[in-house]
Structure formats: structure tokens, C-alpha cells
C-alpha positions as CSV (number, residue, x, y, z in Angstrom):
1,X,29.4,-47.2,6.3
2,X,32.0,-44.6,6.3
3,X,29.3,-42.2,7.9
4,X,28.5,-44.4,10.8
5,X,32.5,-45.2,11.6
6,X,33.1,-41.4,11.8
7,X,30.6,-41.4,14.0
8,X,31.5,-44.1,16.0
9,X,35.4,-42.7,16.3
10,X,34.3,-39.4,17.6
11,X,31.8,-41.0,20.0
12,X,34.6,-43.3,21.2
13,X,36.9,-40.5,21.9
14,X,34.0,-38.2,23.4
15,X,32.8,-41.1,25.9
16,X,36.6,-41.4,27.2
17,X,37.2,-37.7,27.6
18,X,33.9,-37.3,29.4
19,X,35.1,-40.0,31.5
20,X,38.3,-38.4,31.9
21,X,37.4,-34.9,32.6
22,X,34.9,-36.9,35.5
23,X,38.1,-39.0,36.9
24,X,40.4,-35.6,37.5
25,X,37.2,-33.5,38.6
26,X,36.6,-35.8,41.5
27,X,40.0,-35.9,42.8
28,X,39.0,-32.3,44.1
29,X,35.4,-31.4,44.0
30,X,33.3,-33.5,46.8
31,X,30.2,-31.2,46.9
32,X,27.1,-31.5,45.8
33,X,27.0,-29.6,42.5
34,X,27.8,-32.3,40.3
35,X,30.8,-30.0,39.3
36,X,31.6,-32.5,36.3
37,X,28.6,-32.6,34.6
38,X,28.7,-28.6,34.6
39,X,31.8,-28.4,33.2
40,X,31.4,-31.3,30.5
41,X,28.1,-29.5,29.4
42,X,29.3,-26.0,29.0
43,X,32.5,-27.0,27.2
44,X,30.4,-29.4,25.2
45,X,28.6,-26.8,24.2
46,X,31.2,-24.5,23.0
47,X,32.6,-26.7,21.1
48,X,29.6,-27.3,19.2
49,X,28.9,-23.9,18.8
50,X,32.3,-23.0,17.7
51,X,32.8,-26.4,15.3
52,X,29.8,-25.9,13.9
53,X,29.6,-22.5,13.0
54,X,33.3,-22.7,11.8
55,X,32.5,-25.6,10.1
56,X,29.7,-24.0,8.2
57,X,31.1,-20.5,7.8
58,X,34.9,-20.9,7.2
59,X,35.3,-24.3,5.7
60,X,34.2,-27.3,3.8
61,X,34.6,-30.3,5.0
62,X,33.7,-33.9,4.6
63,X,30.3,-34.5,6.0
64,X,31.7,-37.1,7.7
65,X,34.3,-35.2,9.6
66,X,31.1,-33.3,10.9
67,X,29.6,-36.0,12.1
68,X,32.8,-37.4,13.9
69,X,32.9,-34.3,15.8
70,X,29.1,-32.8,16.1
71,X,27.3,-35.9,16.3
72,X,30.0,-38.4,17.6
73,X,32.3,-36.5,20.0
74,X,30.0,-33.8,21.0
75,X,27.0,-36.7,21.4
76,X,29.0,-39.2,24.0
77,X,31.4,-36.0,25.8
78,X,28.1,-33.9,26.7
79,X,25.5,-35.4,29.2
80,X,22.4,-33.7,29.4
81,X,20.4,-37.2,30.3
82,X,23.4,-36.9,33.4
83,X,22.1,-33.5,34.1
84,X,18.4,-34.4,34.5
85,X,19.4,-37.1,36.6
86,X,22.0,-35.5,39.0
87,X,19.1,-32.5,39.1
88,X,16.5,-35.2,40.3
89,X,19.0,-36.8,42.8
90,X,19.7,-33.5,44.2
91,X,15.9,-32.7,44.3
92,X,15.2,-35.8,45.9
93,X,17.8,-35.1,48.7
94,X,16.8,-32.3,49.6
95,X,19.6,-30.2,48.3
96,X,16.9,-28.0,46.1
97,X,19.3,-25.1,46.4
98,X,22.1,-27.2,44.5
99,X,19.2,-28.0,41.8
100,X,18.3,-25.3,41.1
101,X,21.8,-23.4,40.5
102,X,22.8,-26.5,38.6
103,X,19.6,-26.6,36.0
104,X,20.4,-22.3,36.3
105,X,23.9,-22.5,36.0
106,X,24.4,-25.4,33.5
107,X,21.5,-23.8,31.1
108,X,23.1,-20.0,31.3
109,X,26.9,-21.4,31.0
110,X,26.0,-23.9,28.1
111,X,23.9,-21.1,26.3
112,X,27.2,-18.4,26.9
113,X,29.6,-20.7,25.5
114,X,27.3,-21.5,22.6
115,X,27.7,-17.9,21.7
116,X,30.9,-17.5,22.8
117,X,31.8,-20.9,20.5
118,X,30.0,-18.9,17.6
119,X,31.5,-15.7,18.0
120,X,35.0,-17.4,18.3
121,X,34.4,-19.4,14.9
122,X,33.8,-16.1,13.0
């Protein structure tokens, strides 16, 4: 029980700062790109990367502290189902130029802060 409360904390406070981060991107970005969903994705996936391997190489913690953050947080802030649907939309529009740097942008950027997350934790 204590597992799936941890995980239900950090998915709480994931889903609210992905909706945050989506409220104060909109106040200045009205292109295309969805602009949010970029930024939530490559930021979600530094902090993986960085939690994770920090996690794993400098500490021990509580696998439920793991799961609050990996799982919970990480799981409800990034939006990769968003992507493929913003993608399609974009597709769909016509607007295959903004698809394309979004699925080539989005999967470069997520993979660099992945490392960069890693390479931070050690």
C-alpha cells in the first residue's frame, strides 16, 4: 500500500506541474510546435536520467521514494501519448514541416538530456 501511495503523490504532483509548465508556455508561444509538450518531454527526460542514475549510483533509497519520483512524477509530468497526438494533428493539418522537427526535435532533445541527466548524476 505504501508503494502505490508513493506513487500516487508523485503522479499528483507530476500531473499539476505538467499542467503548470502548459498554463505559462501558452501565455507566449502561439505557434504550431506544440512548444509545451517539447519542453515537458526533454526535461522529463533529464530528470529521469539524472534521478535514476543518481539514485542507483550515489545512493540508497527507499524503493518507494523511486517510485514517487521515476514512476509517479516522471509518469504524469512527461507526455509522450501528447506527443503522438500533437504529431498526428500537425500531420493531419498540413503542417508536416512542424511534425517532423517535433518527432526530430523532441526525440534528439529527450535523448541529450537523458545523457546529460546521467552524466550530471555521476
Amino acid at each position: 500500500m505504501r508503494r502505490l501511495f508513493a506513487v500516487g503523490c508523485g503522479g499528483f504532483v507530476g500531473a499539476m506541474t505538467r499542467y503548470g509548465v502548459t498554463l505559462a508556455v501558452s501565455r507566449f508561444w502561439t505557434r504550431d510546435l506544440p512548444l509545451a509538450t517539447f519542453l515537458i518531454n526533454v526535461t522529463g527526460s533529464f530528470v529521469l536520467g539524472f534521478f535514476s542514475t543518481w539514485a542507483a549510483d550515489r545512493t540508497t533509497l527507499d524503493p518507494a521514494i523511486r517510485l514517487l519520483v521515476g514512476t509517479g512524477f516522471v509518469g504524469a509530468y512527461t507526455t509522450f501519448s501528447t506527443f503522438e497526438y500533437e504529431t498526428e494533428r500537425l500531420t493531419e493539418s498540413g503542417a508536416g514541416g512542424w511534425a517532423l522537427a517535433n518527432v526530430v526535435g523532441s526525440v534528439t532533445a529527450g535523448f541529450l538530456a537523458v545523457r546529460l541527466g546521467v552524466r550530471v548524476a555521476r
